[in-house]
N, C-alpha and C positions, 0 to 999 in steps of 0.2 A: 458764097454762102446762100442757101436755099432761103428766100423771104419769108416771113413767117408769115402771110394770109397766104398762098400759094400751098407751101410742104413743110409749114412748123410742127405738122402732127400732132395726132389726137388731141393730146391732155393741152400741149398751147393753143391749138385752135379752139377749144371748148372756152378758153379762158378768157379768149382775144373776142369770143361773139361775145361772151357776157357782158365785158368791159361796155362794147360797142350797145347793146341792148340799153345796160341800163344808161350807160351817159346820152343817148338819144330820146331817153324817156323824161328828161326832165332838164330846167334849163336853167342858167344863169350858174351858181358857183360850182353846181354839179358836174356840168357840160366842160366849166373850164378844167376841173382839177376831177378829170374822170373816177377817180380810184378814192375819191371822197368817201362817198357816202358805203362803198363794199367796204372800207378798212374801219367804219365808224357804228355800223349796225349791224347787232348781230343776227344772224340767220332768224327770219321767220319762224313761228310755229307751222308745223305742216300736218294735216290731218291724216290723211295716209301717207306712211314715211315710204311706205317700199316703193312705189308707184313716183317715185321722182328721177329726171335725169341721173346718173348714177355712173363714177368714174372710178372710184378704187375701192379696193376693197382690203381687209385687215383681220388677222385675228390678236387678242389679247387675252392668253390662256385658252379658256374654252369659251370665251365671250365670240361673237362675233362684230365686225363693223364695217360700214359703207359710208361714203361722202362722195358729193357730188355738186350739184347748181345750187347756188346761193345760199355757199355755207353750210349746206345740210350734211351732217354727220351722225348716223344711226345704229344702236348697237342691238344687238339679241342675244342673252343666254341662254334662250331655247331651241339652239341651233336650228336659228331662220324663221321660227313658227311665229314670233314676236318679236314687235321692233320698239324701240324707243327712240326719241330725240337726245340726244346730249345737248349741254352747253353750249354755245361756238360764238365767240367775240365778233365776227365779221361775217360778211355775207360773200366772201367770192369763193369763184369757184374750187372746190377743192381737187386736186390732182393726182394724189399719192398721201397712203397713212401708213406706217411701219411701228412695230413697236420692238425696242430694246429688251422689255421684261413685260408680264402681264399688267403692270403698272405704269410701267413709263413709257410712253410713245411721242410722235410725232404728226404732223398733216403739214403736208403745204398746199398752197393755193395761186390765183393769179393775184396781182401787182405784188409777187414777190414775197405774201406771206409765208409764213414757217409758224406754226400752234404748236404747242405741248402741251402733254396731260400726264398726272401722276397720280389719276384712279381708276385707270383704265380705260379711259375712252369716255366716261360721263361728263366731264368739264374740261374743257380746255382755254388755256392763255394763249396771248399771240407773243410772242416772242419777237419775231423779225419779220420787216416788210420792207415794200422797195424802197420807202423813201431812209428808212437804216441803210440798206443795204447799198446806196449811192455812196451815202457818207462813209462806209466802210470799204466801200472800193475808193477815192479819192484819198484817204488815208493810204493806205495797203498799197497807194502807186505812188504817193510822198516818199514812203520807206525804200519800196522798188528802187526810186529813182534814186535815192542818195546811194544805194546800192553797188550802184552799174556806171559805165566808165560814161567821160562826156561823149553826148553822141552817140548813142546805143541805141542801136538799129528795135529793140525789144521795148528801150522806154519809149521809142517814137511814135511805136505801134498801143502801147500802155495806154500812152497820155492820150491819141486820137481815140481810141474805143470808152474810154474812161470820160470823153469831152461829148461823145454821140448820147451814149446810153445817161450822163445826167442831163444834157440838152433834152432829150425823151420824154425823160421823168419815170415816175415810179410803178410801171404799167406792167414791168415784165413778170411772166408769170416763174414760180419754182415747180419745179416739172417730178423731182421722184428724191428721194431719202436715200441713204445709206448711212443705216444705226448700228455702231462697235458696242456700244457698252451701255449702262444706264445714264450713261455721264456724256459719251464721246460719239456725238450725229452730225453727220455733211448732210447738207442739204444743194441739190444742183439744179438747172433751171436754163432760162434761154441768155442764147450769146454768153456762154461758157461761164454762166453766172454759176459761182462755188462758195458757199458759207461752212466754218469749221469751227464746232463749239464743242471745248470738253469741261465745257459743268454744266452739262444739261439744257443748255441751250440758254441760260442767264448772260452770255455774252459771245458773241460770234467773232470771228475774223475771216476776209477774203480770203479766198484760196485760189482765186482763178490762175494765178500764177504759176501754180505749182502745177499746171495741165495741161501735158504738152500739144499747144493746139492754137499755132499761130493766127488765126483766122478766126477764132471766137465763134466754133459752129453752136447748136444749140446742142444739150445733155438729155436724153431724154430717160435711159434707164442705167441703174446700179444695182450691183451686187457684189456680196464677200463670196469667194467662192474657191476651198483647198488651199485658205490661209493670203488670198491675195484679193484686190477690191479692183473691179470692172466696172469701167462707164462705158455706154453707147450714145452715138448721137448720129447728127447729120451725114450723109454720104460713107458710110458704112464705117463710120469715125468707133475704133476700142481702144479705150485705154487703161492700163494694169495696172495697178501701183504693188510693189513685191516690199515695200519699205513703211507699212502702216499708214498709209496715205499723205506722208512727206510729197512724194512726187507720181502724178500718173503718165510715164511715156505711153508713148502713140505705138499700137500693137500692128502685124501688118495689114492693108488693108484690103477686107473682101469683097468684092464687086462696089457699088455705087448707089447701092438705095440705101435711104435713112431706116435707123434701129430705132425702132422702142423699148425693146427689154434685152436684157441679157439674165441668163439662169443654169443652176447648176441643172444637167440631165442626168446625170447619175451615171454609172459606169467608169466615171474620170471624162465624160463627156461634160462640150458647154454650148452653148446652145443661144446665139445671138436671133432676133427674128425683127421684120417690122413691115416695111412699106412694099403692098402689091403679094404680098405671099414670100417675099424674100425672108431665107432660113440659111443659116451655118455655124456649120457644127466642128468642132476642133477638142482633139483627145490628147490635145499635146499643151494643155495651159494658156490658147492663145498665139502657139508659132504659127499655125498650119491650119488653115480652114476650108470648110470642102461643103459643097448643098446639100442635104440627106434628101432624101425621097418626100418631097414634100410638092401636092400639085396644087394646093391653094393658090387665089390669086386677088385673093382682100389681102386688104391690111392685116396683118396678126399684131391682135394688140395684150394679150397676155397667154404667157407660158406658164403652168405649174405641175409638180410631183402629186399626184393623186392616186394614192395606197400603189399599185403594182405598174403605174402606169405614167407618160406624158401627157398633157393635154395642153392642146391649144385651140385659144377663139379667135376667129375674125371679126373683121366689122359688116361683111357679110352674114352674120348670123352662122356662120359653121365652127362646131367644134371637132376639134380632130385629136387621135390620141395614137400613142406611140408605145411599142410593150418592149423595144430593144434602145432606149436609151436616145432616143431622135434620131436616129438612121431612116429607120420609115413609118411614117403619116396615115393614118386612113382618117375619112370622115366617120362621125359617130352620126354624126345627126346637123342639120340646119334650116333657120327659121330666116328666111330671109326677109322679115317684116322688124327684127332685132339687131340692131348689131352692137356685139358684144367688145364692150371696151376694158372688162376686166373680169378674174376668174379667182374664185376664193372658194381654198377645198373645206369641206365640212367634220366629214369623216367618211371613213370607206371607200364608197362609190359615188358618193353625195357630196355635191358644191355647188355655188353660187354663183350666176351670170350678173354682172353690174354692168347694164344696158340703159339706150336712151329711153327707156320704157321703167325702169327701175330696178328691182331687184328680184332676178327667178329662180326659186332653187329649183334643182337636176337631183335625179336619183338614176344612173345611170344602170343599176344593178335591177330597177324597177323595167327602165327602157327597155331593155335585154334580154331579160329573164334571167 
């Protein structure tokens, strides 16, 4: 399994220097119990919101929103012209926001948070964090166990990763969402970390179990996609669940770089992407995957549908866009003083780059003519 300061990518490395930043900045019960004082205060006021480190990005109806370093979560309804601060309980870094309805969403963050909101993005609770989310994997491997025969090769492996990860403690970050309803949101994360709440996230349960993925790589991105849910992670790890997210078997596997996102491309295409420029596209649900014309060689750290078209950003500052469904790539434009960790469309031709610089809108149809 890929270490995670080496190749835990993007959204965990942003989380794993914060942890490190602030537990080195102060000392005694901080230093000991790193994940203190981010699960205990909430995000700073910040004077200019758009101009902050900046990792995902969100809409909520026709609101807009961003979260990024130290808890900052910012929304606009003037698509992008104006930002505001929201609420937000904790200061860690946030990683992925999705919302179920224009009312009800999600954010996760490092040591393992999960927030909900149910006004759109203006206030948010925390819901789960590492130090739940131990106590609910030791649980969830109590039941396992009584489960499975004596001697089962699976509780062997259960009980060893279960004795690692709360020896650790509550540090690990949750990496990206997948929301079914207003009720019913996974949350996934590193070392195959899985949480499954269907009342809104008022009460969680483990789900790593249910993921077929003996080695506990890390999750980096999901998606519902023509009635079935995909996860991506480490060393070009997919997996499908066709049963409501009961179980996700392991899909076959494309080459060997780690995925960050996975995304509907439209056509009956899907379109996996992540580390070094690696892209694959598959028109068959998941059988059969094949590279489309893609000659990037950053990381692509987000794909999205934009009015007639694909687009993708690297962490070299390039966006590139596709007019047949991800088969082929051309560059539009790149800044290579940016690089782009997330891509949030607007309307039209117009969307939003969430970079280490902050937040830049694009008008694409302006660039162009």
């Amino acid at each position: 399994m890929e270490t995670e300061k080496k190749r835990i990518g993007r959204r965990a490395l942003i989380s794993s220097m914060t942890a490190v930043g602030i537990g080195a900045a102060y000392s005694g019960t901080a230093f000991a119990d790193p994940g203190l004082l981010e699960l205990n205060s909430p995000a700073i006021p910040v004077r200019v919101l758009d101009r902050v480190y900046m990792v995902a990005g969100a809409s909520a109806g026709a609101r807009l929103l961003a979260g990024g370093a130290h808890g900052l979560i910012i929304y606009s309804d003037d698509a992008g012209k104006t930002w505001h601060q929201a609420k937000v309980p904790v200061s860690v870094t946030i990683t992925d926001i999705a919302f179920a309805t224009p009312q009800i969403g999600w954010a996760t963050g490092s040591f393992g948070v999960v927030l909900g909101t149910k006004d759109g993005g203006l206030t948010w609770v925390k819901q789960l964090d590492g130090n739940a989310a131990i106590t609910l994997m030791n649980n969830a491997l109590a039941s396992f166990t009584a489960s499975q025969p004596p001697g089962s090769d699976a509780v062997d492996h259960a009980t060893r990763r279960a004795h690692i990860l709360t020896e650790q403690g509550p540090d690990k970050p949750m990496l990206c969402l997948l929301p079914i309803s207003a009720t019913e949101v996974f949350a996934f994360g590193t070392y195959r970390t899985a949480e499954h709440s269907t009342d809104g996230g008022t009460s969680w349960v483990d789900w790593n179990a249910n993921i077929g993925d003996p080695t506990s790589h890390n999750i980096y991105g999901a998606a519902a996609i023509g009635g079935a849910y995909y996860l991506v992670g480490e060393t070009s790890l997919i997996f499908r669940s066709t049963d409501g997210g009961k179980t996700f078997p392991q899909l076959a596997q494309p080459g060997q770089a780690t995925f960050y996102g996975i995304c509907d491309a439209g056509g009956g295409n899907i379109l996996a992407y992540g580390v070094a420029g690696e892209m694959y596209l598959s028109s068959d649900g998941g059988k059969t995957w094949n590279a489309p014309n893609f000659t990037g060689t950053q990381n692509v750290n987000s794909v999205i549908q934009l009015g007639p078209m694909l687009l993708a950003g690297d962490a070299g500052g390039g966006v590139w866009y596709s007019l047949d469904h991800g088969q082929n790539f051309k560059l539009a434009f790149r800044n290579p003083l940016v690089a782009v960790n997330a891509l949030q469309p607007i309307s039209g031709l117009r969307f939003l780059i969430m970079s280490d610089i902050g937040v830049i809108p694009i008008d694409l149809s302006a660039m162009h003519g």
